[in-house]
PDB file of N, CA, C and O in Angstrom, chain B, residues numbered from 101:
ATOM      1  N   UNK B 101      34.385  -7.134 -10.647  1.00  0.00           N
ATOM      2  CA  UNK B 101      32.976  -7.343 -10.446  1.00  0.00           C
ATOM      3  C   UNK B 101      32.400  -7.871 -11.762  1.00  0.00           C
ATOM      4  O   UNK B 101      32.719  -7.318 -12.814  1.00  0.00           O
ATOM      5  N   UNK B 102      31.722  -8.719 -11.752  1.00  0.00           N
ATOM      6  CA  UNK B 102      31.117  -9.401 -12.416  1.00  0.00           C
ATOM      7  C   UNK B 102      29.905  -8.692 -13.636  1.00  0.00           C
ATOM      8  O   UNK B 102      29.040  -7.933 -13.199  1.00  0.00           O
ATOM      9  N   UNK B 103      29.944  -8.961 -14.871  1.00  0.00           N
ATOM     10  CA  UNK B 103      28.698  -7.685 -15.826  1.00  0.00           C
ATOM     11  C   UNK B 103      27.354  -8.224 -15.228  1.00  0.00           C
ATOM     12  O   UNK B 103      26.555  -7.305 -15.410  1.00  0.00           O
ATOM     13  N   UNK B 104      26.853  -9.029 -14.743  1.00  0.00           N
ATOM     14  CA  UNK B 104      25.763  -9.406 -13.918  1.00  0.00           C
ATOM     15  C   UNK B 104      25.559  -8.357 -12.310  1.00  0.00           C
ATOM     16  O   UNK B 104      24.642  -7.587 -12.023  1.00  0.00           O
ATOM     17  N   UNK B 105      26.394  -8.604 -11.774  1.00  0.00           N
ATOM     18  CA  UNK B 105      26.516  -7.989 -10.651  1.00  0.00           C
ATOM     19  C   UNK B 105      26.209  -6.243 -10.865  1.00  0.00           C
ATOM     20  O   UNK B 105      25.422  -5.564 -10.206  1.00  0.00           O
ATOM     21  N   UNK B 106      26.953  -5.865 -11.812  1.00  0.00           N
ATOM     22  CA  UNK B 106      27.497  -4.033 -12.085  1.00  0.00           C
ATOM     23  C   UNK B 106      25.698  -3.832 -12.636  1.00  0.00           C
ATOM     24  O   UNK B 106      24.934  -2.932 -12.286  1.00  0.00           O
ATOM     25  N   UNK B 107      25.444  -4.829 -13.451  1.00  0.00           N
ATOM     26  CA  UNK B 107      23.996  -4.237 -13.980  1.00  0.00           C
ATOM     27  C   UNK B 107      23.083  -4.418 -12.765  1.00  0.00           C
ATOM     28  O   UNK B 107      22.053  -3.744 -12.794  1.00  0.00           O
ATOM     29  N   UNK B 108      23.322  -5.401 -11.438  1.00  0.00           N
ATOM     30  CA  UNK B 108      22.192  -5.539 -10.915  1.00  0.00           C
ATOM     31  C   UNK B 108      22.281  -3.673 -10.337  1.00  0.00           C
ATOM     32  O   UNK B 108      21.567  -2.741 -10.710  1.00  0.00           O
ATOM     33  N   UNK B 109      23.431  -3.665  -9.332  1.00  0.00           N
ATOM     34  CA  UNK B 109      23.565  -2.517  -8.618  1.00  0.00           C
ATOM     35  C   UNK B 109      23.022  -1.228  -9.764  1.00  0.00           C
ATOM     36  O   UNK B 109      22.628  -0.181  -9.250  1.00  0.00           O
ATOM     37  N   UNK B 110      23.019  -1.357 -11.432  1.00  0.00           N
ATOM     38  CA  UNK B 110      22.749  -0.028 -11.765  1.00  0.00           C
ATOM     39  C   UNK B 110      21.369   0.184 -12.026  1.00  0.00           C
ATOM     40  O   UNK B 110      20.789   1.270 -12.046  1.00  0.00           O
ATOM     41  N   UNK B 111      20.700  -1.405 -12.304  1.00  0.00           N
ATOM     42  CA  UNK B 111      19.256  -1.072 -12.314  1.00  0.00           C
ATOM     43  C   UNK B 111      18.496  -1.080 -10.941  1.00  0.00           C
ATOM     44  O   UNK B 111      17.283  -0.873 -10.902  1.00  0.00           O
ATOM     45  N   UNK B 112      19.154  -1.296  -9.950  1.00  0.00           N
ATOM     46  CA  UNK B 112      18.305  -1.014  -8.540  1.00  0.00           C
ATOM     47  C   UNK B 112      18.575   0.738  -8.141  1.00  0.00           C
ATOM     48  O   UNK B 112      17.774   1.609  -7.801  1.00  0.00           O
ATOM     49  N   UNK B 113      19.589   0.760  -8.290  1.00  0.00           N
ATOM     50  CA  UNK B 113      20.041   2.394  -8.528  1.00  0.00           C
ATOM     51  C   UNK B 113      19.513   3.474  -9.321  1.00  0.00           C
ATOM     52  O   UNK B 113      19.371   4.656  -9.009  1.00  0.00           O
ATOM     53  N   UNK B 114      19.202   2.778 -10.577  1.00  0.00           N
ATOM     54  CA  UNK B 114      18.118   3.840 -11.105  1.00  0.00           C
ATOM     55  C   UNK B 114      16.269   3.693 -10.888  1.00  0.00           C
ATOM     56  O   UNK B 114      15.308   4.422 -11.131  1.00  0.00           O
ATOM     57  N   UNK B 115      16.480   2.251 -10.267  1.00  0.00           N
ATOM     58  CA  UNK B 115      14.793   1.940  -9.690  1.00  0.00           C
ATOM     59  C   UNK B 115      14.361   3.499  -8.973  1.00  0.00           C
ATOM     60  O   UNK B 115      13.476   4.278  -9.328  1.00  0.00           O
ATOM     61  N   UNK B 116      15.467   3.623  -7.697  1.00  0.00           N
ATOM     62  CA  UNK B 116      15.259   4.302  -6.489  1.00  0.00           C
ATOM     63  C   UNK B 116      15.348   5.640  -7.176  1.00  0.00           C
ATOM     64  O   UNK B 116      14.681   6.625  -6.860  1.00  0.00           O
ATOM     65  N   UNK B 117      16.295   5.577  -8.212  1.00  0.00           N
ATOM     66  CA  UNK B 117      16.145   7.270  -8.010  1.00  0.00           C
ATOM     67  C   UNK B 117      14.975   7.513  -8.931  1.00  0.00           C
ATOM     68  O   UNK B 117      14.248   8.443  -8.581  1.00  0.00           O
ATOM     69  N   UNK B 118      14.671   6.934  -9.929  1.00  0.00           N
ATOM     70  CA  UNK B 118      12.911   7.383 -10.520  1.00  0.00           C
ATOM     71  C   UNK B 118      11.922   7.021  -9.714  1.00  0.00           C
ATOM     72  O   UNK B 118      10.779   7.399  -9.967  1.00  0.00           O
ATOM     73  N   UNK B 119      12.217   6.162  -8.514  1.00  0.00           N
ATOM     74  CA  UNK B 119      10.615   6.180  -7.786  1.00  0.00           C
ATOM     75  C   UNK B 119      10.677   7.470  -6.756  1.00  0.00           C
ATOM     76  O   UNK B 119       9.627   8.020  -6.426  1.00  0.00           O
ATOM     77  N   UNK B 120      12.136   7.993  -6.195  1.00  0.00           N
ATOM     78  CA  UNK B 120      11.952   9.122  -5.383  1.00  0.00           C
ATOM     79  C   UNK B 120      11.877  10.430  -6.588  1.00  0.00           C
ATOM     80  O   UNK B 120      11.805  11.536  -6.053  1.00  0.00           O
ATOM     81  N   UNK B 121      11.883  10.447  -7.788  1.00  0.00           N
ATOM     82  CA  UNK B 121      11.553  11.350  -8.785  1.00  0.00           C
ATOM     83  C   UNK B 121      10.228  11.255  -8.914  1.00  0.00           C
ATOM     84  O   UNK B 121       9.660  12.292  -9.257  1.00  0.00           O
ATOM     85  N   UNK B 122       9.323   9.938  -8.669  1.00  0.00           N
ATOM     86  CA  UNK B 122       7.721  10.418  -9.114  1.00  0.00           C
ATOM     87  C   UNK B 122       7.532  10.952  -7.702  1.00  0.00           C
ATOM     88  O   UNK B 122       7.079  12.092  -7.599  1.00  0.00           O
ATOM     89  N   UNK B 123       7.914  10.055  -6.269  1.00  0.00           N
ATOM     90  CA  UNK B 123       7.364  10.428  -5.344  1.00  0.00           C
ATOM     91  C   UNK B 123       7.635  12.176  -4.508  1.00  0.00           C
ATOM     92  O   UNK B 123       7.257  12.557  -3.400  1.00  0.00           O
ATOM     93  N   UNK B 124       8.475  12.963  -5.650  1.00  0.00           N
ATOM     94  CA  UNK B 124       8.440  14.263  -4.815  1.00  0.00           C
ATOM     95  C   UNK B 124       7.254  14.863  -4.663  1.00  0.00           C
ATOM     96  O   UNK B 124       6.949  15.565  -3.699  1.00  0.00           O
ATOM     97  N   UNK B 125       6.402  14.550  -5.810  1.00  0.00           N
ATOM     98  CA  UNK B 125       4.827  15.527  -5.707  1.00  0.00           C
ATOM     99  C   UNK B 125       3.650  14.953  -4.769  1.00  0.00           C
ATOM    100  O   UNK B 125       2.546  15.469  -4.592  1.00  0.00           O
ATOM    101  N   UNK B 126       4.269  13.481  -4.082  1.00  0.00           N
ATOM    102  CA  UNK B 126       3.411  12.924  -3.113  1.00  0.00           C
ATOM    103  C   UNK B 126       4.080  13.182  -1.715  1.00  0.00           C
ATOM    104  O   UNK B 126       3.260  13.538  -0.869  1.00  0.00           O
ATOM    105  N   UNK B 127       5.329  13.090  -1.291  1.00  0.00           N
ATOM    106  CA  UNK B 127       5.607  13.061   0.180  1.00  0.00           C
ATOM    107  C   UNK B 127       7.372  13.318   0.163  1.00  0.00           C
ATOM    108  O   UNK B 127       8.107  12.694  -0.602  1.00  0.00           O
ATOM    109  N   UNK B 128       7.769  14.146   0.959  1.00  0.00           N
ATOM    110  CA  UNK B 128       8.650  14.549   1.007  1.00  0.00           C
ATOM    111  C   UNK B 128       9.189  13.470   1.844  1.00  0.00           C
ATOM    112  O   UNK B 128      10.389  13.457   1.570  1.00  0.00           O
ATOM    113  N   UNK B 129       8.959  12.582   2.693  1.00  0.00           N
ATOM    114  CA  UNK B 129       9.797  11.645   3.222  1.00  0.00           C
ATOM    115  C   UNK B 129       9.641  10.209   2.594  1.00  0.00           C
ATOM    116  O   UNK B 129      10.298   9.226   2.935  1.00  0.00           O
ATOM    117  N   UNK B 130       8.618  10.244   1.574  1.00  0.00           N
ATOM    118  CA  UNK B 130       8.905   8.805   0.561  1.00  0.00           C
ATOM    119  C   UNK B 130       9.773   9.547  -0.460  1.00  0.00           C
ATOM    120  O   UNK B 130      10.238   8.701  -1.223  1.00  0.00           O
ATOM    121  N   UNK B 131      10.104  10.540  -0.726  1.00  0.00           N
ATOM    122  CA  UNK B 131      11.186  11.152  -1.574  1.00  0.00           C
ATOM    123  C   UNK B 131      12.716  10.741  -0.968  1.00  0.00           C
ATOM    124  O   UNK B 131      13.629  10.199  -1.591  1.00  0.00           O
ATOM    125  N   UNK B 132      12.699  11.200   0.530  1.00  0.00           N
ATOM    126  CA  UNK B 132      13.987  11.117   1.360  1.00  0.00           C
ATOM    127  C   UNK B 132      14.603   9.608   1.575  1.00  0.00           C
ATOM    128  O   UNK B 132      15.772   9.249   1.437  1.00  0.00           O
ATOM    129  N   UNK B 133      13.587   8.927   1.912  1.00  0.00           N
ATOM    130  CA  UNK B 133      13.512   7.283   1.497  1.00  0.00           C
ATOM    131  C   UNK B 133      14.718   6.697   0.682  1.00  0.00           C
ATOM    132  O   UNK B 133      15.836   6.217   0.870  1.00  0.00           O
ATOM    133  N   UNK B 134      13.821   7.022  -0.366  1.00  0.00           N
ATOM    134  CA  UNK B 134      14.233   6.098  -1.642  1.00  0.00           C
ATOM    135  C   UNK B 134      15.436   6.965  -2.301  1.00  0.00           C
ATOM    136  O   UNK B 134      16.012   6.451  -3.260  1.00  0.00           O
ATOM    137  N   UNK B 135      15.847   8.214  -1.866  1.00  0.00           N
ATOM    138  CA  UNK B 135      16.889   8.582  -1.926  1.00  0.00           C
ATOM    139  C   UNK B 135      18.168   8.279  -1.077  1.00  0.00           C
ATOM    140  O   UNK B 135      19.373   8.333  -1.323  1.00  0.00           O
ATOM    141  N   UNK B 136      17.512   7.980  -0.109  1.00  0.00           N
ATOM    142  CA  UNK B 136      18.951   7.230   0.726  1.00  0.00           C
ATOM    143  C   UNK B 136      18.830   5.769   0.633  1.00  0.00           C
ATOM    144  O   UNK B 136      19.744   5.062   1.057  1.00  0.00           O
ATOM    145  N   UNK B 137      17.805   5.279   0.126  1.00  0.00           N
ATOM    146  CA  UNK B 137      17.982   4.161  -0.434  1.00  0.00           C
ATOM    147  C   UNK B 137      18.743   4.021  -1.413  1.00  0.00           C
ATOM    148  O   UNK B 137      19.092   2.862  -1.634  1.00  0.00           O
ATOM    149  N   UNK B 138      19.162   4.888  -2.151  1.00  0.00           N
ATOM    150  CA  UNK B 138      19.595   5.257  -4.055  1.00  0.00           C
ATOM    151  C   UNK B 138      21.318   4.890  -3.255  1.00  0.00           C
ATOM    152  O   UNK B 138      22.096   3.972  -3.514  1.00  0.00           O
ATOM    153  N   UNK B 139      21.466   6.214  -2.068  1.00  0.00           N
ATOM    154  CA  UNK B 139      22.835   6.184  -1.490  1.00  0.00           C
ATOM    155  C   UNK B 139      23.513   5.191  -1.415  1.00  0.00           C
ATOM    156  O   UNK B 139      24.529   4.858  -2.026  1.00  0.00           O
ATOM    157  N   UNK B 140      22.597   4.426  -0.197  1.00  0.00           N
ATOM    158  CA  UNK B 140      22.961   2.600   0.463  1.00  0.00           C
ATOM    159  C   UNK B 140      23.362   1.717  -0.511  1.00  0.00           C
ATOM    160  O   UNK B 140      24.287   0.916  -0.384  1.00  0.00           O
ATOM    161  N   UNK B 141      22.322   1.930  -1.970  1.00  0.00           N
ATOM    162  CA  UNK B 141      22.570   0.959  -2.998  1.00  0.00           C
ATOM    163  C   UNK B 141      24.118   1.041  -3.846  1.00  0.00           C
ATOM    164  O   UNK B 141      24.879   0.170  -4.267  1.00  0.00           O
ATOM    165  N   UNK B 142      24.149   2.635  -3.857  1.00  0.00           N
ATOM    166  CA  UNK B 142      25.464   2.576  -4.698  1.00  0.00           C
ATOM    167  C   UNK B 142      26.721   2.674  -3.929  1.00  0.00           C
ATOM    168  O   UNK B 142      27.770   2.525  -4.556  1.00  0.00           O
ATOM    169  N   UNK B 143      26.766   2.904  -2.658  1.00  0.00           N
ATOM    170  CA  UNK B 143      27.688   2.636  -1.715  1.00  0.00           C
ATOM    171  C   UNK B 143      27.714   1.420  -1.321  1.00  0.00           C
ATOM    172  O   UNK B 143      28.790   1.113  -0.808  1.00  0.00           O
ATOM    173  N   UNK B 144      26.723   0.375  -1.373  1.00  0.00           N
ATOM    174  CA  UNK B 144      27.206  -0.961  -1.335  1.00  0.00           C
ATOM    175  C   UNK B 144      27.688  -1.305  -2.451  1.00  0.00           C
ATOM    176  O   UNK B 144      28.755  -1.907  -2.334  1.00  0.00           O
ATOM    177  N   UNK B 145      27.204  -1.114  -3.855  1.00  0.00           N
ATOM    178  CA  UNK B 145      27.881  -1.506  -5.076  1.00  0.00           C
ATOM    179  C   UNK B 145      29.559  -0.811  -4.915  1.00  0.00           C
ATOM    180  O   UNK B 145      30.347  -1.745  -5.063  1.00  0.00           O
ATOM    181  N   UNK B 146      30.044   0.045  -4.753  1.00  0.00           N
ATOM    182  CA  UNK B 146      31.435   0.343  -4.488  1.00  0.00           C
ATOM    183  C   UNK B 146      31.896  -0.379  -3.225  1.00  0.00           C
ATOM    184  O   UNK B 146      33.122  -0.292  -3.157  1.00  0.00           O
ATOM    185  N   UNK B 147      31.469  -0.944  -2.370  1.00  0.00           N
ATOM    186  CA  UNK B 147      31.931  -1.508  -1.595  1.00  0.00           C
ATOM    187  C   UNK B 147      32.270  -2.704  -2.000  1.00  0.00           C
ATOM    188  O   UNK B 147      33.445  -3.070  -1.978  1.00  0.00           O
ATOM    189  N   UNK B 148      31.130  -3.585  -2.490  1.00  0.00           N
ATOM    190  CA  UNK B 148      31.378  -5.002  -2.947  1.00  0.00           C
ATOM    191  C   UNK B 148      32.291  -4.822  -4.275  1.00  0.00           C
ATOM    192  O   UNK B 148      32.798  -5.916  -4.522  1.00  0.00           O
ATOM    193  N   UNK B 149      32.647  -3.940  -5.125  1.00  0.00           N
ATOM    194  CA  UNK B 149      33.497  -3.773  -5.885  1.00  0.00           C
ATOM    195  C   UNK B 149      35.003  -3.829  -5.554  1.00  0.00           C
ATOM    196  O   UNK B 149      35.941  -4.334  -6.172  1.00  0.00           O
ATOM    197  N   UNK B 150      34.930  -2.974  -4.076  1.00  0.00           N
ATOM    198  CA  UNK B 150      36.239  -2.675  -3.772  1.00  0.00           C
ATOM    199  C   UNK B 150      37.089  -4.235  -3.163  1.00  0.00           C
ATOM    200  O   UNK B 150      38.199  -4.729  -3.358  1.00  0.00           O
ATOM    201  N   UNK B 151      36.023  -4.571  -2.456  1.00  0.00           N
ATOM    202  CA  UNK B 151      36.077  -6.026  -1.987  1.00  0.00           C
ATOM    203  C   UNK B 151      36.353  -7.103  -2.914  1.00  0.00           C
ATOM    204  O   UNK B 151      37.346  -7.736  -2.554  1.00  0.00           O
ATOM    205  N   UNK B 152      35.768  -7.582  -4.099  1.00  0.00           N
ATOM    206  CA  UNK B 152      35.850  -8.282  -4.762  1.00  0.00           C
ATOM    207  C   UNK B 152      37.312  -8.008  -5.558  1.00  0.00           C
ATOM    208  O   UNK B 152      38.021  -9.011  -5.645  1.00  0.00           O
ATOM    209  N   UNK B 153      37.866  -6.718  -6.173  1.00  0.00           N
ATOM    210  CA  UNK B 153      39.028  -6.242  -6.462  1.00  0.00           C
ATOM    211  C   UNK B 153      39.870  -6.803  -5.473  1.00  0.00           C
ATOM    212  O   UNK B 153      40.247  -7.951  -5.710  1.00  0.00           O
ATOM    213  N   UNK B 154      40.364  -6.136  -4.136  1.00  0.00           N
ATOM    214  CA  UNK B 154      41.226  -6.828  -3.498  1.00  0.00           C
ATOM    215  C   UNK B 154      41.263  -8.619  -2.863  1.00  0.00           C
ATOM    216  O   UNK B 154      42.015  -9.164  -2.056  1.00  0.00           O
ATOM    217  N   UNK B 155      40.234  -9.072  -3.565  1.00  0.00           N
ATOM    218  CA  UNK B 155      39.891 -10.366  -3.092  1.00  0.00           C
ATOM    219  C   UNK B 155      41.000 -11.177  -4.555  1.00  0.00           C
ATOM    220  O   UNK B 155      41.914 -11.986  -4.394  1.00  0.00           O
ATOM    221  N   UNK B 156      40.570 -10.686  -5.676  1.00  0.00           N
ATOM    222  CA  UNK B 156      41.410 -11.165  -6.685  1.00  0.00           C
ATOM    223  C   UNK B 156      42.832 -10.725  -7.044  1.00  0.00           C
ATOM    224  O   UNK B 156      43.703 -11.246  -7.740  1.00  0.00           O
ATOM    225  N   UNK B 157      42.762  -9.347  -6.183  1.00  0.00           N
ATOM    226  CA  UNK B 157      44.464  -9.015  -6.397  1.00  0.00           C
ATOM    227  C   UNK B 157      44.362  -7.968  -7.528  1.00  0.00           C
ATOM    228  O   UNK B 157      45.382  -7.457  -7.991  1.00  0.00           O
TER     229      UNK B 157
END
């Protein structure tokens, strides 16, 4: 994976998890949100990792 790529997935990854860190004191389901948003993001980043690895061998 590419150092472009690894930084995008880690700064969208830490976007989500400090916006569901301010949003616990406003709403428990904009908390739940952007926490399974946090999930989706870094489970696609291991996915497209795993992919791109066996793509080059």
């Amino acid at each position: 994976m590419s150092k472009i790529l690894s930084l995008f997935f880690a700064i969208l990854s830490i976007a989500f998890l400090t916006a569901a860190s301010f949003s616990i004191s406003h709403s428990g389901w904009l908390t739940l949100l952007f926490a399974v948003l946090f999930v989706v993001t870094a489970g696609s980043g291991f996915v497209v990792k795993a992919r791109l690895r066996r793509k080059n061998g």
